[in-house]
C-alpha positions in Angstrom: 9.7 -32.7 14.6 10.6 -33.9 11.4 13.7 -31.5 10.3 14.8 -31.8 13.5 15.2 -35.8 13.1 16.5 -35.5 9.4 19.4 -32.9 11.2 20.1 -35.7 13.9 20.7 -38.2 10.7 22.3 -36.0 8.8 25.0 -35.0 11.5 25.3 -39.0 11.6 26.1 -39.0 8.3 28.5 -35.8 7.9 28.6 -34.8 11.3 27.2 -32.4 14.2 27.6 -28.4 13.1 30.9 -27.2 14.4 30.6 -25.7 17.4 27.9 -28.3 18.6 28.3 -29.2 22.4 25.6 -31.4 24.3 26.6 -30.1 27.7 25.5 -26.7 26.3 22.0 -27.9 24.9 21.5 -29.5 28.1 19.7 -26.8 29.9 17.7 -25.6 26.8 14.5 -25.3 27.1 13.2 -25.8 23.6 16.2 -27.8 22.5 15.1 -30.4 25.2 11.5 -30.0 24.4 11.7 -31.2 21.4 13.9 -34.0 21.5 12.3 -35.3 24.1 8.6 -35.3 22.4 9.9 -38.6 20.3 12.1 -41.3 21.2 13.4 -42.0 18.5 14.6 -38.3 18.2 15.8 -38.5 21.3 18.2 -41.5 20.8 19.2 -40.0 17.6 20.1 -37.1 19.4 22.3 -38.3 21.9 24.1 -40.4 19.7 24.6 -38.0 16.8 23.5 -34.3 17.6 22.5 -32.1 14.9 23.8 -30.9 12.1 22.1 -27.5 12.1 22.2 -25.2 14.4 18.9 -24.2 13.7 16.0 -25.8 11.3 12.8 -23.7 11.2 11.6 -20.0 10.8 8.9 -18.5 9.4 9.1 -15.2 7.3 5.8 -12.6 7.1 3.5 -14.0 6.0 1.0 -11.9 5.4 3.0 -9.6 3.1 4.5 -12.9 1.5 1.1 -14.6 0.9 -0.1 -11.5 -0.8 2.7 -11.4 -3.2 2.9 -14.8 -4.2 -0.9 -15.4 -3.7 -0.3 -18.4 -1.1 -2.2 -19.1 2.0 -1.0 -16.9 4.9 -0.8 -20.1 7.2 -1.4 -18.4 10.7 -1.9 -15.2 9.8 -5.5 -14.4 8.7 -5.9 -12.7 5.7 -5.7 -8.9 5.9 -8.6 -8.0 4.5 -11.0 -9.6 1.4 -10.7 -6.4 -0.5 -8.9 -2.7 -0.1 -8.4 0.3 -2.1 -5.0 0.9 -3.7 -3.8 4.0 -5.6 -1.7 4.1 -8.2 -0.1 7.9 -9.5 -0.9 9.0 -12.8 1.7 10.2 -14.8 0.8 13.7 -16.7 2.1 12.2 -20.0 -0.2 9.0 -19.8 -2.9 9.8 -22.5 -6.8 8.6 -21.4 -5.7 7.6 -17.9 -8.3 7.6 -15.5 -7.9 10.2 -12.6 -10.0 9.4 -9.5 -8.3 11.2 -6.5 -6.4 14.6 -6.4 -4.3 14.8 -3.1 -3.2 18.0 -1.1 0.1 18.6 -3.7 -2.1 18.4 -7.0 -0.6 14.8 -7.8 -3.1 12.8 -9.5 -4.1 9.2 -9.1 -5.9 5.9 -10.1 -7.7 4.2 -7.7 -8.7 0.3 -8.0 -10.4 -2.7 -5.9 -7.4 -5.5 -4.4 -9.5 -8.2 -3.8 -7.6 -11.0 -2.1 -6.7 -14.2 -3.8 -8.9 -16.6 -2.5 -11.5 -14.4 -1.5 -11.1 -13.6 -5.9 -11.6 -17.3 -6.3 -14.3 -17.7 -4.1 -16.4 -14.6 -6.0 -15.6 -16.7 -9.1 -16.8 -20.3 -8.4 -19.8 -19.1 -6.2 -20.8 -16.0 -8.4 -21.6 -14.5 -4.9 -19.7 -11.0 -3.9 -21.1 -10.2 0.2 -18.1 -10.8 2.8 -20.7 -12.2 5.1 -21.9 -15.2 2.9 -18.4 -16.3 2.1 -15.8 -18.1 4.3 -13.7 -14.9 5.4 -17.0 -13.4 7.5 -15.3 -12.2 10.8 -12.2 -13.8 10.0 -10.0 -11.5 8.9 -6.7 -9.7 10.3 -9.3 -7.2 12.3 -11.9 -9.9 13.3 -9.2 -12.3 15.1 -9.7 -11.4 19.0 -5.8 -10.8 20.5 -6.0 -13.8 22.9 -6.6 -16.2 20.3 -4.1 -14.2 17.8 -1.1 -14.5 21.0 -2.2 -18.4 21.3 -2.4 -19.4 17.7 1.3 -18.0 17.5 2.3 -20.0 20.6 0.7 -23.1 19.1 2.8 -22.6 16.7 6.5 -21.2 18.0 6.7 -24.3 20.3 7.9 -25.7 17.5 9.8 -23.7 15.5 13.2 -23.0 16.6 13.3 -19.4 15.1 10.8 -16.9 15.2 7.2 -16.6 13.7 5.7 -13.4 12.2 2.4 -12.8 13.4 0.3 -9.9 14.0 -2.6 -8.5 16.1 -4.6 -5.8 14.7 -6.2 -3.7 17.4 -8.0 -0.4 17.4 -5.8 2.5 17.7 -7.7 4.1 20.5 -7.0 0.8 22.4 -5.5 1.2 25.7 -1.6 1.3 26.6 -3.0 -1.7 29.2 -4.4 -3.5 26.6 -1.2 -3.2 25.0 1.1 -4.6 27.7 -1.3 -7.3 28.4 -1.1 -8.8 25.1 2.9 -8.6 25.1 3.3 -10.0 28.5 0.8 -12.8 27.4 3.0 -13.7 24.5 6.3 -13.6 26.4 4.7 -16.0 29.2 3.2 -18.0 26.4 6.9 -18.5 25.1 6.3 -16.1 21.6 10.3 -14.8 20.1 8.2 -12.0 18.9 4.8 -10.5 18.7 3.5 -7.4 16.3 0.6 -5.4 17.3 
């Protein structure tokens, strides 16, 4: 609610963004959700609009918090550890080959271990899944229902979209499927990824 209060001041201060038009807002759904949930924003509103035509989005973030080893916010983590390959090039002297595919091309294979999962090994000297915090919590443990209404939570404030995604079985039924997009639409999700 925050950035949308500081854009209300702001367009006080430098004005509204151009095209900016409270008869247009006035049927908005989410534009009049928010204002309305303070006030103060509210008054601010009225009086000054907004200076940006849109405030908040959130990028991928499980992709992201991998990258940059950052929490994932919504999105549980993937998985605590995976196995990656990496190709070995003929000329690289000692390499270590572990996996020969179809074509003959040779490869390296290592353990990713997820950041915190990494830090938790570390400071509790323990390695089982099931004694840490990410037990049945990962991207394949979240049930769909909760994944659709954590990401609702969530977009009622965010003017943009969020990324979120529900892993599901692939043998899941085409049912199943529909259900869990029509659940997100009525819950008011921009987007949903299954």
């Amino acid at each position: 609610m925050n950035s949308y209060k500081s854009s209300c001041i702001m367009a006080g201060e430098r004005g509204a963004f151009p095209i900016f038009d409270h008869k247009l807002e006035k049927d908005h759904e989410f534009i009049q959700r928010v204002v309305r949930a303070d006030k103060d924003l509210l008054k601010l509103y009225k009086k000054n609009g907004r200076r940006n035509i849109a405030n908040l989005t959130t990028a991928p973030t499980g992709t992201v918090s991998i990258m940059t080893q950052t929490t994932s916010g919504i999105e549980p983590a993937f998985l605590t550890s995976y196995t990656r390959r990496k190709k070995v090039n003929p000329n690289d002297k000692g390499a270590r080959v572990d996996f020969v595919d179809h074509m003959g091309d040779q490869w390296q294979e290592f353990t990713v271990y997820h950041h915190n999962f990494k830090r938790w090994m570390e400071i509790t000297g323990k390695t089982r899944v099931e004694d840490s915090p990410y037990w049945k919590a990962t991207s394949n443990d979240v049930d769909w229902i909760k994944s659709v209404d954590i990401q609702a939570a969530a977009q009622k404030w965010v003017c943009h979209a969020i990324s979120k995604t529900a892993n599901i079985p692939n043998n899941t039924p085409v049912e199943v499927v529909k259900d869990m997009y029509m659940r997100a639409w009525e819950k008011g999700c921009k987007g949903f990824t299954v």
